[in-house]
N, CA, C and O of each residue as an XYZ file, in Angstrom:
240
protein
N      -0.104    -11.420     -3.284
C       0.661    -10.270     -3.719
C       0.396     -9.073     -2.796
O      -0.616     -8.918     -2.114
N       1.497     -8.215     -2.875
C       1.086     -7.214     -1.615
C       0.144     -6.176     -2.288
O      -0.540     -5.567     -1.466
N      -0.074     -5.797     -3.703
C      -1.221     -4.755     -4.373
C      -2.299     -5.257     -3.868
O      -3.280     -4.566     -3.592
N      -2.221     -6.706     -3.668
C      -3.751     -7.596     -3.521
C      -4.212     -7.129     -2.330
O      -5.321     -6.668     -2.061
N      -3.270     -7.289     -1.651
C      -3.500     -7.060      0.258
C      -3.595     -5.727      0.156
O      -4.797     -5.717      0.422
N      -3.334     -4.541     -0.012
C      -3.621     -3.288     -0.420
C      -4.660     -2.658     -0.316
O      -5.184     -1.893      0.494
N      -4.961     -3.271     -1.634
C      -6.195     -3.077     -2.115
C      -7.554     -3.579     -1.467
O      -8.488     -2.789     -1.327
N      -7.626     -4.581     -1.171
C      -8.707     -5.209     -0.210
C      -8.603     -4.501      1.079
O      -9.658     -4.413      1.708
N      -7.213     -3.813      1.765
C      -7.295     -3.124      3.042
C      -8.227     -1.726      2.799
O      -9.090     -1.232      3.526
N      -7.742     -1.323      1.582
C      -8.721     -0.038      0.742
C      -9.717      0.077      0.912
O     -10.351      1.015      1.395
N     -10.182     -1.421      0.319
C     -11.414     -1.581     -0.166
C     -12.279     -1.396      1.337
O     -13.218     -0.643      1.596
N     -11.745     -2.146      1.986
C     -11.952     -2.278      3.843
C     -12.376     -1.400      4.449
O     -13.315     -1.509      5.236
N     -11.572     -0.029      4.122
C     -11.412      1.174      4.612
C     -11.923      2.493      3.985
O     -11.562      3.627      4.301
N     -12.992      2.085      2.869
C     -13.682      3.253      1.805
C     -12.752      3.963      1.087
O     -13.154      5.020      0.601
N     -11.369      3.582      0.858
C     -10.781      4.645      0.615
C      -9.718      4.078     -0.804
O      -9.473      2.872     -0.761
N      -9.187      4.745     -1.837
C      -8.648      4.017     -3.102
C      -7.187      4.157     -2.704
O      -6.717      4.892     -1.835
N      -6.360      3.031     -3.776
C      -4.952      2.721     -3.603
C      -4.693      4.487     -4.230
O      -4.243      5.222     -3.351
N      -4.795      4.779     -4.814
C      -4.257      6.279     -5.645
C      -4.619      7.288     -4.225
O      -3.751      8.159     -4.187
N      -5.429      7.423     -3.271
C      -5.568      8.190     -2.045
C      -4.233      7.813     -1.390
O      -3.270      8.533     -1.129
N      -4.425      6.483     -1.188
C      -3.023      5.507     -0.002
C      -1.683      5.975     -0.243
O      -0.914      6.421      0.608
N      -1.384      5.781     -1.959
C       0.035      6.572     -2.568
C      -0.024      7.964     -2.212
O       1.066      8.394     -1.835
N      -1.037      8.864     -2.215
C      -0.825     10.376     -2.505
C      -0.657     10.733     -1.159
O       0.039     11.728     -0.956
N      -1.190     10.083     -0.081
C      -1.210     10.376      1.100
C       0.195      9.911      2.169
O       0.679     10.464      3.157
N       0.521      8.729      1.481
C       2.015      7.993      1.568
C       3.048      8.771      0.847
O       4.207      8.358      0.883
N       2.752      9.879      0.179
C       4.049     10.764     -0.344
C       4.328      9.749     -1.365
O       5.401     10.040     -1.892
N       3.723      8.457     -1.980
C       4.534      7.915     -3.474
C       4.061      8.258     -5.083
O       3.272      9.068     -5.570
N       4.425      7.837     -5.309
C       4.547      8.357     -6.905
C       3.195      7.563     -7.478
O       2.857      6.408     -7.220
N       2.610      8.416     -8.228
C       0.818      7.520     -9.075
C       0.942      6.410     -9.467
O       1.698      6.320    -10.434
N       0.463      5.401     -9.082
C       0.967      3.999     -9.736
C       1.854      3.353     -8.976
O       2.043      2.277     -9.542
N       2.473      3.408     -8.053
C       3.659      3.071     -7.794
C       3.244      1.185     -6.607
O       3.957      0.205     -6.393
N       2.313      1.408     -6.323
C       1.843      0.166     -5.421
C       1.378     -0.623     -6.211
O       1.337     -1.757     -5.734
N       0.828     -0.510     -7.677
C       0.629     -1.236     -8.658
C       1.848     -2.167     -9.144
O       1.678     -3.348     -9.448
N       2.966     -1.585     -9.183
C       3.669     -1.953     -9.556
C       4.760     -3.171     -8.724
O       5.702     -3.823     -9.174
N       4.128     -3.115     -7.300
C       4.595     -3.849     -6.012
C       4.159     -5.353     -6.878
O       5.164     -6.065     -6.869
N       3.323     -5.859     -7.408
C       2.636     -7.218     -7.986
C       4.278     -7.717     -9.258
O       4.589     -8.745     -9.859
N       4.919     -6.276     -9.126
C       5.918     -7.311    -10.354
C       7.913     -7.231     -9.539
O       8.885     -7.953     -9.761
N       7.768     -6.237     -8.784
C       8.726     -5.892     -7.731
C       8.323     -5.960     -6.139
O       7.287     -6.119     -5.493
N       9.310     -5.813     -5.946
C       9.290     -5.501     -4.775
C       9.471     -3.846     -3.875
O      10.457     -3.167     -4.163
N       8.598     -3.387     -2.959
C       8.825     -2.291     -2.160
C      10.195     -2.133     -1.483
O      10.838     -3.048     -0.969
N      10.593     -0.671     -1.567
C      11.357     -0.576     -0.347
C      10.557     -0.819      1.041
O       9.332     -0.872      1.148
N      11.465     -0.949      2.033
C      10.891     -0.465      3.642
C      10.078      0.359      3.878
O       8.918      0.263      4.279
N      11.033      1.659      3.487
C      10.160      3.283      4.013
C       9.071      3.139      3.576
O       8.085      3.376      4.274
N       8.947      2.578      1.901
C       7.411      2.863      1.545
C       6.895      1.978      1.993
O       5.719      2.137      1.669
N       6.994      0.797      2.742
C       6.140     -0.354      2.642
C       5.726      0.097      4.273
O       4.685     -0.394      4.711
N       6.273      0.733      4.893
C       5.712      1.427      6.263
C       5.013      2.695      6.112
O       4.174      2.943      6.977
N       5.222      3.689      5.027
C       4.495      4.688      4.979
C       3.408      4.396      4.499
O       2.501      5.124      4.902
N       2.939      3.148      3.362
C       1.697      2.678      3.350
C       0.791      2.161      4.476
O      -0.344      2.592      4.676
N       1.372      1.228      5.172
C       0.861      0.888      6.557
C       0.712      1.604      7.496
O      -0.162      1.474      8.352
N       1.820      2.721      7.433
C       0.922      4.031      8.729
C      -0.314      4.714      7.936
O      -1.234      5.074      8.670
N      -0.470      4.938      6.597
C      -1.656      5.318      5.882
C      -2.873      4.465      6.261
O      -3.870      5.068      6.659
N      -2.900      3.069      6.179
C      -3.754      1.919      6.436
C      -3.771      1.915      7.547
O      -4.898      1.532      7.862
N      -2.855      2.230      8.929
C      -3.159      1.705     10.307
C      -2.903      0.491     10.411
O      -3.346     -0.046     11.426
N      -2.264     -0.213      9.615
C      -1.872     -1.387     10.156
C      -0.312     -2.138     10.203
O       0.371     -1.886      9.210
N       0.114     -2.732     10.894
C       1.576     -3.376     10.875
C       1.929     -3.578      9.271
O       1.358     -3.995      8.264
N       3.238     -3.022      9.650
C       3.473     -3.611      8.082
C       3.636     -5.142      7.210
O       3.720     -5.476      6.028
N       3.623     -5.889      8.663
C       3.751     -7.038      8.078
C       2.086     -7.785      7.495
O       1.768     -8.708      6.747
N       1.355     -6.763      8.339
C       0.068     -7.008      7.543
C      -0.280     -7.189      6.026
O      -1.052     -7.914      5.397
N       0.646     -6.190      5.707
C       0.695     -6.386      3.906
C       1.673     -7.083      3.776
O       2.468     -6.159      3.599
N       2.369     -8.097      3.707
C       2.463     -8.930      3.285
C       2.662    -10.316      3.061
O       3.311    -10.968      3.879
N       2.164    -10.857      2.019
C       1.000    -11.822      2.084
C       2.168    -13.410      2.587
O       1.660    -14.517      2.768
């Protein structure tokens, strides 16, 4: 799941999914909710420029 991959990049990086959203401009909760939907683009790249990594990195 891509919260999974997320979160372990987080975890990776000292830093929490609620930092990743606030810093990605998304809404509280909102990457949580990636485990039952699906992301747009924009956000699924504004998370990955947050993380530093390709976006296809997240996902799984």
């Amino acid at each position: 799941m891509i919260y999974d991959k997320i979160k372990e990049l987080c975890r990776e990086r000292g830093t929490s999914v609620a930092a990743v959203e606030k810093e990605a401009n998304l809404s509280n909760g909102i990457i949580r909710k990636w485990n039952k939907s699906s992301p747009t683009v924009d956000k699924l790249q504004a998370v990955a420029r947050v993380l530093k990594v390709r976006m296809e990195e997240l996902i799984p």
